[in-house]
FIDO-322620 format. One record per residue: x, y negated, z negated of N, C-alpha, C in turn. Coordinates in pm, 1 decimal, decimal comma. Layout:
((X; Y; Z); (X; Y; Z); (X; Y; Z));
...
//
This chain:
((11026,0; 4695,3; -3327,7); (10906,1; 4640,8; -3387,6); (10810,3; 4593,0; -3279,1));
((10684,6; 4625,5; -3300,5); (10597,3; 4610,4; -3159,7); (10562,4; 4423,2; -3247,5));
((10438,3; 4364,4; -3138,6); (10452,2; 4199,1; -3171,0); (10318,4; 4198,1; -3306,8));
((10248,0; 4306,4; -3308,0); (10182,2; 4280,3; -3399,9); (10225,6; 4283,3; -3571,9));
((10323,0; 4329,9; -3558,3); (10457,0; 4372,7; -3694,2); (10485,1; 4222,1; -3703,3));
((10582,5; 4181,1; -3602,1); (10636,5; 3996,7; -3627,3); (10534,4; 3933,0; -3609,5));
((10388,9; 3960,1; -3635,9); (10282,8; 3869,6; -3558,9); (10237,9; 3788,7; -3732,5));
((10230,8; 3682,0; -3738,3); (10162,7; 3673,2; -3946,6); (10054,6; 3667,4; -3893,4));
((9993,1; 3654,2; -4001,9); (9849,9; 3591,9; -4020,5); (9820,9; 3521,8; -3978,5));
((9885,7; 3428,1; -3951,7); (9782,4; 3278,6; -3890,6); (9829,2; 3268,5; -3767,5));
((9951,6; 3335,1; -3721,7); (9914,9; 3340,0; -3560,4); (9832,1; 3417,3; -3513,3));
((9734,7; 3532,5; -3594,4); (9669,3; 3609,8; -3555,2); (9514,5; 3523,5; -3548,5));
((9522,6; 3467,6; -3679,8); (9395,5; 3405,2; -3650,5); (9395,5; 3281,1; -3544,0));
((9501,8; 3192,3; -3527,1); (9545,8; 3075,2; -3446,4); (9471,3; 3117,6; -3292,1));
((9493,0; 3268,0; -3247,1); (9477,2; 3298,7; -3142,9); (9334,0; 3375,0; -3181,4));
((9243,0; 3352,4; -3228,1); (9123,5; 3431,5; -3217,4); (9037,7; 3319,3; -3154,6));
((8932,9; 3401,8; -3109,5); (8844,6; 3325,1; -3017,0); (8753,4; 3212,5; -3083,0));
((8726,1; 3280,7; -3219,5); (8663,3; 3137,3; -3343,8); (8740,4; 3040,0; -3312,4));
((8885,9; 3066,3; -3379,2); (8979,0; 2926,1; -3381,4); (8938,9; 2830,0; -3275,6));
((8967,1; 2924,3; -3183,4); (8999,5; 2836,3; -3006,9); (8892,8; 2803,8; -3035,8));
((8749,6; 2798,6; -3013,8); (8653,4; 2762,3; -3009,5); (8647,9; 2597,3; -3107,5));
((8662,3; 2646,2; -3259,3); (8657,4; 2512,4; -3325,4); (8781,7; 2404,1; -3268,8));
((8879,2; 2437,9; -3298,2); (8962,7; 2325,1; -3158,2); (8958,9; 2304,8; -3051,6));
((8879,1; 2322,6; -2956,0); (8793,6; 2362,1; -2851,4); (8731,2; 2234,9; -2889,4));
((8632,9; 2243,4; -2975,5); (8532,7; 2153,9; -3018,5); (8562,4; 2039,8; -3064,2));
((8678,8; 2014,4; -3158,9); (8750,1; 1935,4; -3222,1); (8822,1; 1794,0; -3072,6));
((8892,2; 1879,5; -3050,7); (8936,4; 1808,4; -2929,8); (8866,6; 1735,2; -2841,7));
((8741,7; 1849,9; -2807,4); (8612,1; 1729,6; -2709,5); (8581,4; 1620,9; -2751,9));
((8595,4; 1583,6; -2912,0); (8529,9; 1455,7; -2941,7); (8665,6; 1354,0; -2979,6));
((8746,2; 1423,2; -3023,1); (8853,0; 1329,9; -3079,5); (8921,5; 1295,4; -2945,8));
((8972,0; 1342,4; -2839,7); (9056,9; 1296,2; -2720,1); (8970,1; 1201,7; -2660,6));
((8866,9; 1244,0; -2606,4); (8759,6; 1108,3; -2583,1); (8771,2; 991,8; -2621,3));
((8758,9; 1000,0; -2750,1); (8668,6; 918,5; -2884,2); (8824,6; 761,3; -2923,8));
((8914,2; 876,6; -2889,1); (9072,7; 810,7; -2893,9); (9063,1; 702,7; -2770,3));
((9105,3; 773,3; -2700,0); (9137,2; 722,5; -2572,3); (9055,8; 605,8; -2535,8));
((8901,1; 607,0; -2579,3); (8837,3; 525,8; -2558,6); (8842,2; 365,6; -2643,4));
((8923,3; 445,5; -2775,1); (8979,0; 341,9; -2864,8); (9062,2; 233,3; -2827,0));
((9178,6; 310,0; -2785,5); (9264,1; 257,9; -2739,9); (9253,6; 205,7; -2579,3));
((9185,0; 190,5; -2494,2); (9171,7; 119,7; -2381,5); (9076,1; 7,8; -2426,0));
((9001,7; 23,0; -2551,4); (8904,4; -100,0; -2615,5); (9033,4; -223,0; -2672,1));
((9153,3; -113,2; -2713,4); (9241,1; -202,7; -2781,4); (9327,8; -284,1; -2733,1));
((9421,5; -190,4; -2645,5); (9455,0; -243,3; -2522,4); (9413,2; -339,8; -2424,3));
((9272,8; -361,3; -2406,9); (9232,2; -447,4; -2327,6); (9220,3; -593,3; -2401,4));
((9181,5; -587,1; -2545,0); (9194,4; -664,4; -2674,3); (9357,1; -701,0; -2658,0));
((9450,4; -672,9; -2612,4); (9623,7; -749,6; -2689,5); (9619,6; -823,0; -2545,0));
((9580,4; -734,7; -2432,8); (9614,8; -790,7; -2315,4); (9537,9; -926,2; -2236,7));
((9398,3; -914,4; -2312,3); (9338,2; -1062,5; -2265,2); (9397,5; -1173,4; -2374,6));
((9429,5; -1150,2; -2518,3); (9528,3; -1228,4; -2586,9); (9639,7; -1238,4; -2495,3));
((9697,5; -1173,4; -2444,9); (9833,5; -1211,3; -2403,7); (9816,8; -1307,4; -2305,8));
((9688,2; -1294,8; -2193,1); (9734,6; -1302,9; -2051,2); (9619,8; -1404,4; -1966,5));
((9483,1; -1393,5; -2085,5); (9380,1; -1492,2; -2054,8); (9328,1; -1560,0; -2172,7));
((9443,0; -1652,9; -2223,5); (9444,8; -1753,5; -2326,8); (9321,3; -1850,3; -2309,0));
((9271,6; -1915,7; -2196,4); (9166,8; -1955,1; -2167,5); (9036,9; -1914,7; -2197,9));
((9009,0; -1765,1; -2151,5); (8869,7; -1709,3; -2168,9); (8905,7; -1670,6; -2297,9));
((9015,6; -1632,5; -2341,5); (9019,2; -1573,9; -2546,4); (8975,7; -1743,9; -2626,7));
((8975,3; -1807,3; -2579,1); (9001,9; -1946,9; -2681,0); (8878,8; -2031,4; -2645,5));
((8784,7; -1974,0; -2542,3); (8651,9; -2033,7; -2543,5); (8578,7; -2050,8; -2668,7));
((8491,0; -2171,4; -2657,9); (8432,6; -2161,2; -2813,8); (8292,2; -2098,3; -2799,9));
((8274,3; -2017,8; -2880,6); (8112,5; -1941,8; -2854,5); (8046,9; -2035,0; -2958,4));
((8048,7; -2052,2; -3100,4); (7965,2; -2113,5; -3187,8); (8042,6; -2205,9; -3258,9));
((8067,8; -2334,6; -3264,6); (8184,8; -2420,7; -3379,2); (8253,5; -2373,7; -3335,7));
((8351,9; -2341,0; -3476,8); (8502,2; -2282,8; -3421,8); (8518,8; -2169,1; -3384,9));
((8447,3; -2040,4; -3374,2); (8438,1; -1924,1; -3332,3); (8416,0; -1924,6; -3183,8));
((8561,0; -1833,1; -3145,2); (8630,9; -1782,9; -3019,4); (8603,4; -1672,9; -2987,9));
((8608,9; -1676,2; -2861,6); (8547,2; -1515,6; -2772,1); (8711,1; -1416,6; -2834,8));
((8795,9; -1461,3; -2859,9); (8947,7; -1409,1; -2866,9); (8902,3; -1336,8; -3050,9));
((8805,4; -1448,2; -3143,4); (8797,0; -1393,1; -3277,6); (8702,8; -1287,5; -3307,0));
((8604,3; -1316,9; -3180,0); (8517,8; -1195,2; -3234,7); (8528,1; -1084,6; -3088,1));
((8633,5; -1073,0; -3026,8); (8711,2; -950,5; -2986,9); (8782,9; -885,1; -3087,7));
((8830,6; -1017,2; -3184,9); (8943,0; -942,6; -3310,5); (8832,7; -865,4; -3419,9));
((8741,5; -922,5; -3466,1); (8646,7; -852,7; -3538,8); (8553,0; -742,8; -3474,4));
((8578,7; -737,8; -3335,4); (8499,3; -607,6; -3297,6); (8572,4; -506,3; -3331,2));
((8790,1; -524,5; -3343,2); (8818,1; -407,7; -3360,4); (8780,9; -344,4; -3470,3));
((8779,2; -413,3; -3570,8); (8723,2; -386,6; -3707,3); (8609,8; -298,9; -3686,0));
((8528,5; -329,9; -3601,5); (8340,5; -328,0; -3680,0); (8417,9; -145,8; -3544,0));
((8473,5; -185,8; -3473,6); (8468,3; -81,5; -3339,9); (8520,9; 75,7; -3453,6));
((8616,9; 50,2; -3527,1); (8750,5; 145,7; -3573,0); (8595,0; 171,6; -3734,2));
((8528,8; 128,2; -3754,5); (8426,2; 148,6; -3881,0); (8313,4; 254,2; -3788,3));
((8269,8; 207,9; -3670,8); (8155,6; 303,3; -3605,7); (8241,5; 370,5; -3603,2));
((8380,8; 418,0; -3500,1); (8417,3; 566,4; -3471,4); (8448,9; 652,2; -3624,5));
((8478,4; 586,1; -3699,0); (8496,6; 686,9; -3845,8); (8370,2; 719,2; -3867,4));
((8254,9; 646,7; -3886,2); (8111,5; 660,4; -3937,4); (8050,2; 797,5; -3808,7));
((8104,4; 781,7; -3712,1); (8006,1; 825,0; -3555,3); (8111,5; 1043,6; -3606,5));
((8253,1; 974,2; -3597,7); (8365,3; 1126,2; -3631,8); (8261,8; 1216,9; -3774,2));
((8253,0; 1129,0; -3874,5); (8234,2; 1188,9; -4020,9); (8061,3; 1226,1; -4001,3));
((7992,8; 1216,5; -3926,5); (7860,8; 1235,4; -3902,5); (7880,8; 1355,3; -3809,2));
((7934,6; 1376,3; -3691,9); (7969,1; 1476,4; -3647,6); (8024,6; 1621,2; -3674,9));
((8147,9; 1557,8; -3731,6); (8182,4; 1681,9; -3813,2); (8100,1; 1753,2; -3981,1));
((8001,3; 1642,3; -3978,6); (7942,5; 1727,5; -4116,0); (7844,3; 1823,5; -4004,5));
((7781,1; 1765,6; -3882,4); (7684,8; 1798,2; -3805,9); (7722,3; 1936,4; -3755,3));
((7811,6; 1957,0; -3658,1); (7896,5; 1982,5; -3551,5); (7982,2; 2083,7; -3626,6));
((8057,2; 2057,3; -3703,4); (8174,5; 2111,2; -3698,7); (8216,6; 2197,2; -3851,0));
((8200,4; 2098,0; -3949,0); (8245,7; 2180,2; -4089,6); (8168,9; 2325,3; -4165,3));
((8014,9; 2365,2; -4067,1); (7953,3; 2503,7; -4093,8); (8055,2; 2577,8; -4059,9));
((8129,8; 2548,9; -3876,1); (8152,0; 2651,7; -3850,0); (8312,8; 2680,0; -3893,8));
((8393,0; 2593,8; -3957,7); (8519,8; 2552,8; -4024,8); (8511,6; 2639,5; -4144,5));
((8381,8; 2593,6; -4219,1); (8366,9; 2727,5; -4312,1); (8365,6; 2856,8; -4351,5));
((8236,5; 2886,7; -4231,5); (8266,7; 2990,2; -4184,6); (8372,7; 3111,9; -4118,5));
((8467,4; 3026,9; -4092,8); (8585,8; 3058,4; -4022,4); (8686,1; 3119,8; -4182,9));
((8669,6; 2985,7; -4244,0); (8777,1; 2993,6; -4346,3); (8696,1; 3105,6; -4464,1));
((8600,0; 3140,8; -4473,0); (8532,3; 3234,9; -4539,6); (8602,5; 3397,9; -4489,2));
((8585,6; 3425,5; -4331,3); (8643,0; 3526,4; -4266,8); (8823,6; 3554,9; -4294,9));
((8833,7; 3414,0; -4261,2); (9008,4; 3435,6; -4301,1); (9082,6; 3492,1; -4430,7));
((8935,0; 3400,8; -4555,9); (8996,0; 3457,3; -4708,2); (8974,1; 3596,1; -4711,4));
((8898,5; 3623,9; -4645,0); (8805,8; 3791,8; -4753,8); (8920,0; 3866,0; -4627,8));
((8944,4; 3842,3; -4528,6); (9085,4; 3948,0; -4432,3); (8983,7; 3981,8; -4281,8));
((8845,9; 3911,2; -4305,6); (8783,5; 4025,5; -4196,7); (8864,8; 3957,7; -4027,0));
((8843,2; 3802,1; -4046,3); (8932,0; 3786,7; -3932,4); (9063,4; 3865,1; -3898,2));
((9161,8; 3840,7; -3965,5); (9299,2; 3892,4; -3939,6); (9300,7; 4019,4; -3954,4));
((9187,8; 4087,8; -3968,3); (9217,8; 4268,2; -3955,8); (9167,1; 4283,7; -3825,7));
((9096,6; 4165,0; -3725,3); (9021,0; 4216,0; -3612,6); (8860,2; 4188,1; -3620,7));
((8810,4; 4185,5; -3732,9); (8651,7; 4179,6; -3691,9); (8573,5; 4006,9; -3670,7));
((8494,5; 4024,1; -3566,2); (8479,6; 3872,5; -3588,4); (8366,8; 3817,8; -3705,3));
((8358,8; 3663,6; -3742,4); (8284,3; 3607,0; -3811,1); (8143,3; 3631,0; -3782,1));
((8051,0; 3638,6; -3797,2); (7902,4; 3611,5; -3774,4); (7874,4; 3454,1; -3752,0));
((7781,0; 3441,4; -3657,6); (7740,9; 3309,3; -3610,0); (7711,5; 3186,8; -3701,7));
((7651,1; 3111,5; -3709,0); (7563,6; 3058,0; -3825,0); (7443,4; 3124,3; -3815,8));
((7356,8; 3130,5; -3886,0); (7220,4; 3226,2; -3950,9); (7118,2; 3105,0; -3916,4));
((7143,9; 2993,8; -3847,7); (7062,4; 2905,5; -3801,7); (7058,0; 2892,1; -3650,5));
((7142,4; 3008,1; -3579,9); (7128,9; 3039,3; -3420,8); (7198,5; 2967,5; -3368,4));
((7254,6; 2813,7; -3409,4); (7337,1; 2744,9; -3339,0); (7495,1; 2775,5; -3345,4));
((7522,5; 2752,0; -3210,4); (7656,9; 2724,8; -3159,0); (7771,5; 2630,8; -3225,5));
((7649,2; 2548,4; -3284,5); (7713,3; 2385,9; -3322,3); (7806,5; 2323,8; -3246,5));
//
């Protein structure tokens, strides 16, 4: 059996240049977007842990530089969902469509590629 016989469908499409491309794309914003999370967060447990002093300053009454580090994670983890879900309507779900349009009707997995968007962009 040659590899295109044991090959299915979705490793055929998995490996087409669309795919790669939208995870390609996917990845640029989410590995970033993460990472940047988590060194915001991280730096948040570790001045709790380790600079009890500067966390327990009082900025206004009883409000602490330590409470509204804790409420930035909040307001921080609300922008990256709001900043992700704006992107991917922007960015990303034409060409997701598009993709998954090619995949239903067979033209991907027989070999032919998708057409661009009809609005010239790359996205």
């Amino acid at each position: 059996m040659s590899q295109s016989q044991t090959e299915t469908d979705y490793q055929r499409v998995q490996r087409s240049p669309e795919f790669q491309d939208l995870r390609r794309r996917f990845r640029n914003f989410v590995f970033p977007m993460t990472a940047l999370f988590l060194a915001w967060y991280f730096l948040y447990v570790l001045l709790a842990n380790y600079a009890h002093g500067f966390m327990s300053q009082r900025v206004v009454g009883t409000i602490t530089v330590g409470l509204l580090f804790g409420l930035g994670q909040f307001v921080s983890t609300f922008a990256i969902t709001m900043a992700y879900a704006r992107w991917a309507n922007q960015k990303q779900d034409a060409v997701a469509e598009n993709l998954r349009e090619h995949i239903e009707s067979g033209a991907l997995i027989e070999g032919s590629a998708p057409a661009r968007p009809s609005d010239g962009s790359r996205a």
